[in-house]
C-alpha positions in Angstrom: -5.3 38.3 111.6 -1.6 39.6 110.5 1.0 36.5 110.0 4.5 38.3 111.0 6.5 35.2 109.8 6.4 36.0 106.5 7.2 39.7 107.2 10.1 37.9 109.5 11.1 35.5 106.8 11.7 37.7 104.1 13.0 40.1 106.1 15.7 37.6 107.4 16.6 36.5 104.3 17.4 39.8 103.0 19.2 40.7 106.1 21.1 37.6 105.6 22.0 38.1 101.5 23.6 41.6 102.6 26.0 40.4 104.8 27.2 37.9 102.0 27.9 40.7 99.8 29.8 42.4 102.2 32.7 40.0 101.1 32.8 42.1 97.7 34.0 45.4 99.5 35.7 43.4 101.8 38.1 41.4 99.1 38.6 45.6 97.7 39.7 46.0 101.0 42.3 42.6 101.1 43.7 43.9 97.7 44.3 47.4 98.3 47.9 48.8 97.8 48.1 50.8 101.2 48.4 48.3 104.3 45.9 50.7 106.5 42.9 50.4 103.9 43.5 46.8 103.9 43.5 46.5 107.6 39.7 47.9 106.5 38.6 44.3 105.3 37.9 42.9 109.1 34.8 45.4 109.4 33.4 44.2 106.9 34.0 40.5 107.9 32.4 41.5 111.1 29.8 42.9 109.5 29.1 39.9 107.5 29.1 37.4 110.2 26.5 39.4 112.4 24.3 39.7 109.4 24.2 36.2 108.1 23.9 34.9 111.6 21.2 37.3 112.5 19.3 37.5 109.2 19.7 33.3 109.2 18.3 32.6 112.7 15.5 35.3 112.0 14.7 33.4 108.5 15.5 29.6 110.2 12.7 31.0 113.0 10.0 31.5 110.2 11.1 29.3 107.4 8.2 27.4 105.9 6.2 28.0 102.8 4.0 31.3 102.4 0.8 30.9 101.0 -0.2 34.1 100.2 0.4 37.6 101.8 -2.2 40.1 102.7 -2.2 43.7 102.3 -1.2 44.6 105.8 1.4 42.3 105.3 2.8 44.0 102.7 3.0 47.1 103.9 4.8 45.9 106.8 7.1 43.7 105.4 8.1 46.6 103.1 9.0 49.0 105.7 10.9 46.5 108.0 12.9 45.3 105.4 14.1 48.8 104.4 14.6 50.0 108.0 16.4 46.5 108.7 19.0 46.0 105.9 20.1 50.0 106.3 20.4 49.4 110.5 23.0 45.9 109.6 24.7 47.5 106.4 25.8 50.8 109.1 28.1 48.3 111.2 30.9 48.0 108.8 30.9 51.6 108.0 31.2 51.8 112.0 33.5 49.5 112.8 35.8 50.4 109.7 38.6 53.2 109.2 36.1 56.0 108.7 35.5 55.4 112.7 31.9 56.8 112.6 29.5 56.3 114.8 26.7 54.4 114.7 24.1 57.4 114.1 26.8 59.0 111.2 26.7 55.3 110.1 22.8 54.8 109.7 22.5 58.2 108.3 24.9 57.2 105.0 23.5 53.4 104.8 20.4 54.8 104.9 21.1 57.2 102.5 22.6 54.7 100.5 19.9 52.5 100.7 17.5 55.0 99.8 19.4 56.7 96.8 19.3 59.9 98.4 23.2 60.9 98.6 23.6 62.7 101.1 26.7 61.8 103.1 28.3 62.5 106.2 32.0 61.5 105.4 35.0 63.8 104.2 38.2 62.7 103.1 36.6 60.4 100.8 39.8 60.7 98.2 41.6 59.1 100.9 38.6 56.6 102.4 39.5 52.6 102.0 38.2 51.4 98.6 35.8 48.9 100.5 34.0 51.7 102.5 33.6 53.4 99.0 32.6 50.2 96.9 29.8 49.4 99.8 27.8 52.7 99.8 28.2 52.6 95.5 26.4 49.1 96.2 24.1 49.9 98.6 22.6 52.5 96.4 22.6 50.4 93.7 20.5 47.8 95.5 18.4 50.7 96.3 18.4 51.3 92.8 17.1 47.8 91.6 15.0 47.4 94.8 12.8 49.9 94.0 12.3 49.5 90.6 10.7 46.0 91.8 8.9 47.2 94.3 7.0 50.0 92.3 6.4 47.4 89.6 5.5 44.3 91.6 4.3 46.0 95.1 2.9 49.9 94.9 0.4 49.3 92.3 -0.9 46.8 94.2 -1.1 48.6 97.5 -2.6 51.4 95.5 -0.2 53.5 97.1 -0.2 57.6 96.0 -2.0 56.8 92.6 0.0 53.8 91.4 -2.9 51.5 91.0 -2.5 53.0 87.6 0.5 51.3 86.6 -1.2 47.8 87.6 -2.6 47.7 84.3 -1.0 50.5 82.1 2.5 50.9 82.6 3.7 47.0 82.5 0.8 45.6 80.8 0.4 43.2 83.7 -1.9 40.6 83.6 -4.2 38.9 86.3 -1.5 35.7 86.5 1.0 38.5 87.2 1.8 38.1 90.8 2.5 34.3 89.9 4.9 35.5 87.9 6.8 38.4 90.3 10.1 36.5 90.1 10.4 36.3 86.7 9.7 40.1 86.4 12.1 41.3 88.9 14.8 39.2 87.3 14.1 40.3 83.8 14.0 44.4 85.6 17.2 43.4 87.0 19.0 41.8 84.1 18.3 45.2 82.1 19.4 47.3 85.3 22.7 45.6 85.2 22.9 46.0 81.4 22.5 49.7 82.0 25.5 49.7 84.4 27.4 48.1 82.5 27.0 50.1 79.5 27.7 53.1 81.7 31.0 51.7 83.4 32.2 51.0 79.8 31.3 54.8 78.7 32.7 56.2 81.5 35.5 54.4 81.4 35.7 55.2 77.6 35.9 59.0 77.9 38.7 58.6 80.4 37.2 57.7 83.8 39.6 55.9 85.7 38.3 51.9 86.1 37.7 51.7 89.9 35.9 55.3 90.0 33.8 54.5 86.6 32.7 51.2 88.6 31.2 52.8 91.5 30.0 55.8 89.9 28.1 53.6 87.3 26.4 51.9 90.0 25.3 55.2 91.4 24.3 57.1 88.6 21.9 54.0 87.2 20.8 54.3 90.7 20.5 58.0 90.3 22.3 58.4 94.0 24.7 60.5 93.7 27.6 58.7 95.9 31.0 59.4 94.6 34.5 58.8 95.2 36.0 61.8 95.3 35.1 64.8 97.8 34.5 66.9 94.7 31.9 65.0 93.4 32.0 64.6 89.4 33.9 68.1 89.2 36.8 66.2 90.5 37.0 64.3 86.8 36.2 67.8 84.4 39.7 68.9 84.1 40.7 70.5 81.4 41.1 68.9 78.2 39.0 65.8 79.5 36.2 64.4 77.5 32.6 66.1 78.6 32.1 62.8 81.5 29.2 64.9 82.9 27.5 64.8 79.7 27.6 61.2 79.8 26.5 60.8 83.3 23.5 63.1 82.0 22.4 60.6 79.9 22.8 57.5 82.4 20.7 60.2 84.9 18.0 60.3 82.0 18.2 56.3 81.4 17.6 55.8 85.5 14.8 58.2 85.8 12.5 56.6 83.4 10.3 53.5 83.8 12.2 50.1 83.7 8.7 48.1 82.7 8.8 49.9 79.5 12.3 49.8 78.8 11.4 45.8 79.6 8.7 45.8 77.6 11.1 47.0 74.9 13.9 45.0 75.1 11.5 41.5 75.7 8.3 42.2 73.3 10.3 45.0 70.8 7.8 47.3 72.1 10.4 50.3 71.1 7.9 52.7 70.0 6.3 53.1 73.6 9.7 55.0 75.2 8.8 57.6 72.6 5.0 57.7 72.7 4.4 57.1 76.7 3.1 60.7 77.8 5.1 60.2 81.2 8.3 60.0 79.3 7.0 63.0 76.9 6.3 64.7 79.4 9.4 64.7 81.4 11.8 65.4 78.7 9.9 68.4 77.6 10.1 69.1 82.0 14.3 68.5 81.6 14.1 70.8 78.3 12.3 74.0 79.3 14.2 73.8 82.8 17.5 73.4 81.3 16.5 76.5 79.3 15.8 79.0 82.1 18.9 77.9 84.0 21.2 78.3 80.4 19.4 81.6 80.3 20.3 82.5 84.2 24.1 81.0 83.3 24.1 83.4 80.3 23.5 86.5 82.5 25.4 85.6 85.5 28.9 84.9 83.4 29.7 87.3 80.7 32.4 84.9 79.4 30.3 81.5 79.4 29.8 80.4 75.9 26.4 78.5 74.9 28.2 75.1 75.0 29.4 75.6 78.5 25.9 76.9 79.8 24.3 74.3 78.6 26.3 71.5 80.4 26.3 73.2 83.5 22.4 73.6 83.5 21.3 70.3 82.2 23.8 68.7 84.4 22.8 70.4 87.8 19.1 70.0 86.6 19.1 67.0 86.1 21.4 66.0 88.8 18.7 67.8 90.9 15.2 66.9 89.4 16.0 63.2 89.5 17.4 63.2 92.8 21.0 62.0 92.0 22.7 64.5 93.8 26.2 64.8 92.1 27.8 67.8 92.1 30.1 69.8 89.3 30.1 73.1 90.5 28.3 75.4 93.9 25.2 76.2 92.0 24.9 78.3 95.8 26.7 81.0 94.4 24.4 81.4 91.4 22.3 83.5 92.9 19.2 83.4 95.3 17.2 83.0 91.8 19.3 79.6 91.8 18.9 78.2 95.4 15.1 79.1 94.9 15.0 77.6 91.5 16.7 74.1 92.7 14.8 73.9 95.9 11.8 73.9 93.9 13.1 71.4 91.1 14.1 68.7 93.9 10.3 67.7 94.7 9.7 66.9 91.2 11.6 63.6 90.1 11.4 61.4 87.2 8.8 59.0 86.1 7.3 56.3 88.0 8.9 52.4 87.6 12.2 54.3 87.8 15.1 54.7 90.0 14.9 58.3 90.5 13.1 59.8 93.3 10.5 63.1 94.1 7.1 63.2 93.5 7.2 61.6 90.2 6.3 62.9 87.0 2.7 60.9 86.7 1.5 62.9 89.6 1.9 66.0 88.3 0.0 64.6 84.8 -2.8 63.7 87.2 -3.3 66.9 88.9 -2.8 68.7 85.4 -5.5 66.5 84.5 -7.4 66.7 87.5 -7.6 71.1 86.8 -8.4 71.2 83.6 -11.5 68.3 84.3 -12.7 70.4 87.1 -12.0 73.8 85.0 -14.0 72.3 81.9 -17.2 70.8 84.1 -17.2 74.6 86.1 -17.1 76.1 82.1 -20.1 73.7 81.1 -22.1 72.3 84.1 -23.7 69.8 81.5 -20.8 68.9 79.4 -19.6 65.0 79.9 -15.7 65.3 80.5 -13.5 62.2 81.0 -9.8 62.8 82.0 -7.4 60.6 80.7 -3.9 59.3 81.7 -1.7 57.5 78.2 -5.1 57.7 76.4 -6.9 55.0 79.0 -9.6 57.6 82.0 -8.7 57.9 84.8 -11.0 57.2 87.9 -12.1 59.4 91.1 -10.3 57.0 93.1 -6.9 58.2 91.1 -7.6 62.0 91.7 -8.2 61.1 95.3 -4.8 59.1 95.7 -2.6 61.3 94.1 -4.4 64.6 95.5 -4.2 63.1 99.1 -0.4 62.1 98.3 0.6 65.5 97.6 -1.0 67.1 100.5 0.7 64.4 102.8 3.5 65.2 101.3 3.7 68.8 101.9 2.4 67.9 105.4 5.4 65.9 105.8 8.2 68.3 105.1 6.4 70.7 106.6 6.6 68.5 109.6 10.3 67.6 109.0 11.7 71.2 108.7 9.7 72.2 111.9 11.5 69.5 113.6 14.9 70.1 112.4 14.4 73.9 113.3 14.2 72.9 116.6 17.7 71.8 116.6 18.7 75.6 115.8 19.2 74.8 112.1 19.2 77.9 110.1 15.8 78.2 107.6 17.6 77.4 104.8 19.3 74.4 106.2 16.6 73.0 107.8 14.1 72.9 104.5 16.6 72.4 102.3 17.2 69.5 104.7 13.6 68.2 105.2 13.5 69.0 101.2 16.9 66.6 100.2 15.4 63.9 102.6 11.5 63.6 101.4 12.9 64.5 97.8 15.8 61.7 98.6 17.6 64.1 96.4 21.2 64.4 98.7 23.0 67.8 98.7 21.0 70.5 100.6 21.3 74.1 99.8 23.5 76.3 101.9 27.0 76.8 103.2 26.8 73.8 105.9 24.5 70.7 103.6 25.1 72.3 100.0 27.2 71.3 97.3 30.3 72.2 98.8 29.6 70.8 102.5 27.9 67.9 103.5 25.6 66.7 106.4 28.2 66.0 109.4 27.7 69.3 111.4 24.5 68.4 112.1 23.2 66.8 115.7 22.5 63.2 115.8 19.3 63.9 116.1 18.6 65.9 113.1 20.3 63.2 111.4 18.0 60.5 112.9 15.0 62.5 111.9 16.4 63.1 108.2 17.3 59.0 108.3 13.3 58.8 109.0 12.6 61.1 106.2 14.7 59.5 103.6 13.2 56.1 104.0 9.3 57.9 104.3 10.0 59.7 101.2 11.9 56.8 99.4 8.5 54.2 100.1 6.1 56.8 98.7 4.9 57.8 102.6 1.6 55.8 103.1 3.9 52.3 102.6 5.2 53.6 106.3 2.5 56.0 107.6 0.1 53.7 107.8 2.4 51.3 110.4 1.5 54.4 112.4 -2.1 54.2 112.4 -4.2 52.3 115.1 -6.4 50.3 112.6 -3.7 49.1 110.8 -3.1 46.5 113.9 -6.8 45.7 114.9 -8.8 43.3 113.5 
């Protein structure tokens, strides 16, 4: 039988812990310059106060010591967690300056939360520099939440084809479990070293402190949140060192797999970030896509020299493939080859164990795999074939995981741009839409949700439904489509 006190417990507690780190945005608040941003710092006081009293009495309800949780469990606790701490980190963004309202709230703290970018909010060169420090934060939880999760909770929920990673990626042992906490804080000590070393290169190549702060936190994260209306193009002026290069890199960093990088930096396993396949594979992915959009560039502006092509496609490539979602330039008026090449590239993602979002890379290395098994067996009925995934085979159980994933997938923004049509979205707003959301990738394509606009036209209730798809997309879809199913609860 399901125990919902732990699901309550944790769930609390987590609930509780955001609301004491909405003191951080609020003290921005108490020491900002202009009197009306600091007037700002008693939403997020508010704020905190309902979530550590709620969060607490939830936990103080359940508190006592779990003994083990099952499956079911698991899945639950997962998605109740997510959907909780992005419905209690929307009240300050409520109840603050920005005056939005609850649904515009939940739509940016869920996008926050999920490190998919897109926003809602304009005037964000004027916005109170705690509203802008809290959604940098909350995708940088995102960021580091995820990363744990795929490590310590997918592969063991078999979720999409992860169960591969339970003994490949990480190396875990049976005793690993017993050791999740010391895992997650060794994953998060080298996510904050990444920040860090981000903020200081920023900051180097002429970033302004406060902006290289909270766009260090959200390019780690790959999630796109900025400061500035413009995005990153607000920082490329002339004679300014190449930032967007350096935010390419930091992209690249986030969107590969944090166990490796860990086992790197604890067991000086160094060569592994250079012989993985799933890191191979997507560099080669980032390099032969940053070639055909140099070679688009090339033809579209007579005057663009090579250097200038190249940063504007491996930029928006990456910015796009990973999910990050920053902007330098309206790659909409590049063409239709453009808008249907970036569409395309959003599904992708980076690698699994990383921040980025998308399919993942590993899929894609199945299914490859999985097509050339099935080619070679129809070519030789009598030949043994084995596929294999980093040298180890992979099993029919895999094929079937990630298969089904991709077709659910599909089903599901399929699903989510019918729905969003129905609100007399345009076509290329409403997949875009449903594509940004499952992708968790942030800017849509079009004039309304592309680069240059953002989400707030929209009706509440596309906005709920792209809220759903964010979080569906950001816990690999069966985490919360099973909640759905009528077995889950029997027995």
């Amino acid at each position: 039988m399901m125990q919902f006190r732990p699901v309550v417990l944790v769930t609390g507690v987590l609930v509780a812990s955001l609301g004491l780190t909405m003191l951080i945005p609020m003290l921005a608040d108490l020491m900002a310059g202009d009197p009306a941003h600091r007037a700002n710092w008693t939403a997020f006081a508010t704020g905190a106060i309902i979530c550590v009293f709620a969060g607490g009495g939830a936990a103080a309800s359940s508190w006592g010591r779990i003994e083990s949780i099952s499956v079911r469990e698991s899945f639950l606790m997962t998605g109740m967690s997510w959907l909780a701490l992005a419905a209690f980190a929307a009240i300050p963004l409520t109840l603050g300056r920005l005056e939005l309202s609850y649904v515009d709230a939940f739509f940016e703290a869920m996008s926050g939360i999920t490190t998919t970018g897109s926003t809602v909010i304009t005037g964000l060169d004027d916005a109170p520099p705690g509203a802008l420090l809290w959604r940098s934060m909350l995708q940088w939880f995102g960021g580091v939440g995820i990363v744990i999760m795929a490590f310590a909770i997918l592969p063991a929920l078999k979720v999409g084809g992860m169960q591969i990673f339970k003994t490949e990626a990480w190396d875990m042992s049976e005793k690993f479990m017993a050791n999740a906490a010391q895992y997650s804080l060794a994953l998060s000590g080298i996510y904050v070293f990444f920040t860090v070393l981000c903020f200081l290169c920023l900051w180097a190549f002429g970033m302004p402190p406060w902006d290289a702060v909270n766009h260090a936190m959200t390019t780690v994260a790959t999630g796109g949140f900025s400061t500035r209306d413009a995005s990153l193009g607000a920082f490329l002026t002339v004679g300014r060192a190449p930032l967007d290069l350096v935010v390419v890199v930091f992209m690249i960093i986030g969107s590969l797999p944090f166990g490796i990088f860990l086992a790197a930096f604890l067991r000086g396993a160094w060569k592994r970030l250079f012989t993985d396949s799933q890191i191979r594979f997507f560099i080669v992915v980032v390099a032969g896509l940053t070639l055909i959009m140099m070679f688009r560039v090339m033809t579209l502006f007579d005057d663009a020299d090579l250097f200038t092509a190249f940063r504007l496609s491996i930029f928006n490539v990456v910015s796009v493939l990973t999910g990050t979602g920053y902007a330098t330039t309206d790659y909409n008026a590049w063409g239709p080859f453009a808008v249907g090449f970036f569409f395309c590239i959003m599904f992708i993602g980076g690698c699994a164990g990383s921040t980025s979002c998308g399919m993942k890379i590993f899929r894609f290395q199945v299914a490859l795999a999985a097509i050339n098994l099935y080619s070679r067996r129809l070519a030789h009925p009598n030949g043994v074939f084995v596929a294999r995934y980093n040298n180890r085979p992979l099993t029919d159980e895999v094929f079937v995981s990630v298969l089904g994933f991709f077709f659910v997938y599909f089903a599901s923004f399929a699903t989510l741009a019918t729905l969003l049509s129905a609100f007399g979205l345009d076509v290329l707003t409403a997949l875009s839409a449903a594509g940004s959301a499952i992708a968790n990738v942030g800017p849509g394509l079009g004039e309304i949700i592309g680069p240059a606009g953002n989400f707030a036209p929209l009706p509440d209730g596309a906005k709920l439904l792209l809220a759903a798809g964010m979080l569906l997309g950001r816990l690999e879809l069966f985490t919360i489509l099973v909640l759905f199913s009528p077995s889950f609860w029997r027995g």
